[in-house]
C-alpha positions in Angstrom: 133.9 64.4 203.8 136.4 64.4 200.9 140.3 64.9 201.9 141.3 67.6 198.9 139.0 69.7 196.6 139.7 72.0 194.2 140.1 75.8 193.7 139.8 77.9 190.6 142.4 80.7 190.1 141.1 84.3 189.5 143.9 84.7 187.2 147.5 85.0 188.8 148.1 87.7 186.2 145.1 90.0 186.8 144.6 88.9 190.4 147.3 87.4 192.6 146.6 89.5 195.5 142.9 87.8 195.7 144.1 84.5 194.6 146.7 84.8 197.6 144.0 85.9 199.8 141.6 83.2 199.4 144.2 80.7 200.1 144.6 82.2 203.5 140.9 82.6 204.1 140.9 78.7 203.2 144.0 77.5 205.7 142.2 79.1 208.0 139.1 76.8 207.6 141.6 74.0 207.7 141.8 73.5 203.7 145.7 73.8 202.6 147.1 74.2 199.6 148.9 71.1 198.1 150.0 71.8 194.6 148.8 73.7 191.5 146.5 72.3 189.4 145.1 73.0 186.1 143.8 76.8 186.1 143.8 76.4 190.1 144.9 74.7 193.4 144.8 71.6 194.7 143.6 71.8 198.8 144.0 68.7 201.6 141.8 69.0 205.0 144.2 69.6 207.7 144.4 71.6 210.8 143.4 75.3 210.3 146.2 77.8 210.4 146.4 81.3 210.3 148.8 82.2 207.6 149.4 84.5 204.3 150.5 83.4 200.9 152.8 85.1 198.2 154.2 83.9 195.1 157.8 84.4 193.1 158.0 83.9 189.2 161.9 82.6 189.0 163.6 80.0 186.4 165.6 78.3 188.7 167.8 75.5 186.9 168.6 72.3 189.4 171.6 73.1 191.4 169.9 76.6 192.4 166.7 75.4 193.8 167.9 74.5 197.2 169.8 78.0 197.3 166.7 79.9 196.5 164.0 78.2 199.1 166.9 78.4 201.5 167.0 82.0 201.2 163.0 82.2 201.7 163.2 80.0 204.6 165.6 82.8 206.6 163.1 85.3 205.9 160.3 82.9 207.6 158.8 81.7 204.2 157.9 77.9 203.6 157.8 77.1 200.1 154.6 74.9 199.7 154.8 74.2 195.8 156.2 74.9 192.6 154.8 74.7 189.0 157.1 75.7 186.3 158.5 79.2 187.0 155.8 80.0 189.5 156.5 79.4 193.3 154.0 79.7 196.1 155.6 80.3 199.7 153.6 80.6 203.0 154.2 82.0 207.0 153.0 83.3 209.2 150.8 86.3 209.5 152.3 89.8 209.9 155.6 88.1 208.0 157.4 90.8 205.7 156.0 90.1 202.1 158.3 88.9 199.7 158.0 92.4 197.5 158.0 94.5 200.4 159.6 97.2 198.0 159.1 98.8 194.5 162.0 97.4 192.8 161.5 93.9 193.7 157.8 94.2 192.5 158.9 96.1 189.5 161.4 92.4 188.7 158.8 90.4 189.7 156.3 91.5 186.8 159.4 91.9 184.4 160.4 88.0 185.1 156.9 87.2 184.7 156.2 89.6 181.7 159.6 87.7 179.9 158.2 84.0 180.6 154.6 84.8 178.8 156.0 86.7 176.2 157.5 82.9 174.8 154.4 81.4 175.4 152.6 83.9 173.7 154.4 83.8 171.1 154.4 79.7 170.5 150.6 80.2 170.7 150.3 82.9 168.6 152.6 81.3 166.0 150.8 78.2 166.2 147.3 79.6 165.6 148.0 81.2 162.5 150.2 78.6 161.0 146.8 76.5 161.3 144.8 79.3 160.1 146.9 79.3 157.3 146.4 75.3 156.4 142.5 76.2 157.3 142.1 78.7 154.6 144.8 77.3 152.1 143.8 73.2 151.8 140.8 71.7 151.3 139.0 68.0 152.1 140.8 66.2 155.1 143.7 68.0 155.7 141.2 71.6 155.9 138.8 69.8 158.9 141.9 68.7 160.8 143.5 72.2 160.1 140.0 73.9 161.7 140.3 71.6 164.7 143.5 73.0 165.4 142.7 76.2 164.6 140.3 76.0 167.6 142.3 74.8 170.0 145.0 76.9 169.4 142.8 79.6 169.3 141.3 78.8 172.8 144.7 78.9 174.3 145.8 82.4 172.4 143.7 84.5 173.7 143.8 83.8 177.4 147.9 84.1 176.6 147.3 87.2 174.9 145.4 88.4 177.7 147.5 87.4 180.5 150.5 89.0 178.3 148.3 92.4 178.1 147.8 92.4 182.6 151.6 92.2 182.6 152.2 95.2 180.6 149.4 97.0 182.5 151.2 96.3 185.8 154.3 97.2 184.4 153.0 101.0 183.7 151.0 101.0 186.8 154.4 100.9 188.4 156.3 103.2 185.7 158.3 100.2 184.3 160.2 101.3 181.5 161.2 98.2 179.8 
């Protein structure tokens, strides 16, 4: 029997709750998560464990890091791993959630919401810059511009998307900014 496997996301944007879920329904089978991986999680067999999941979106630079899983470690969260700005913590069940409150929810989506809207634009800004070269050259330079194109392309929209679900959280929760 393999030692790790692989589990697709839902999404973190449009559903963290679930993703967060099925990571407890898995520890409790004896599958925990290792790392992120590509559009999903990295699992390792272990012993099975009743626990629940959450995850922070913070820039941290260097010297705060230890600071910041320090301060989820005195409220009984272990911080499991870390990709980028997006940090997934576990403990044990009936643990206060890390957003046990409006506000901190409402500065979680508005982190998260600042982070995409960067990536977004990159994407965006690459896509039609090889549009652009697509539509505007011919021969050689045209067929590597269309390659790009599509792959750009393939990445914009999911950004786009992902961009859109923080804005709809934010005015779920009556986020003004």
């Amino acid at each position: 029997m393999p030692s790790t496997k692989y589990l697709m996301s839902n999404g973190l944007a449009f559903f963290e709750e679930k993703d967060m879920d099925k990571l407890r329904q898995k520890a409790l089978k004896g599958w925990h998560l290792k790392r992120f991986r590509c559009a999903g999680y990295e699992l390792e067999k272990g012993e099975c464990e009743d626990v629940i999941f959450n995850i922070d979106y913070r820039t941290l630079q260097p010297n705060e890091e230890n600071e910041y899983f320090e301060m989820f470690s005195y409220a009984g969260w272990t911080h499991v791993c870390s990709s980028h700005n997006m940090h997934i913590f576990k403990a044990k069940k009936g643990t206060v959630p890390i957003y046990s409150d409006v506000e901190s929810s409402r500065d979680k989506i508005v982190r998260l919401a600042k982070s995409l809207r960067i990536a977004v634009a990159f994407f965006v800004g690459l896509t039609v810059i090889s549009w652009l070269m697509m539509t505007l050259t011919s021969g050689f330079v045209q067929n590597i511009s269309r390659g790009a194109f599509l792959i750009t392309f393939v990445f914009t929209i999911p950004a786009i998307m992902t961009y859109t679900a923080t804005y709809y959280h934010k005015w779920k929760q009556g986020i003004e900014k």
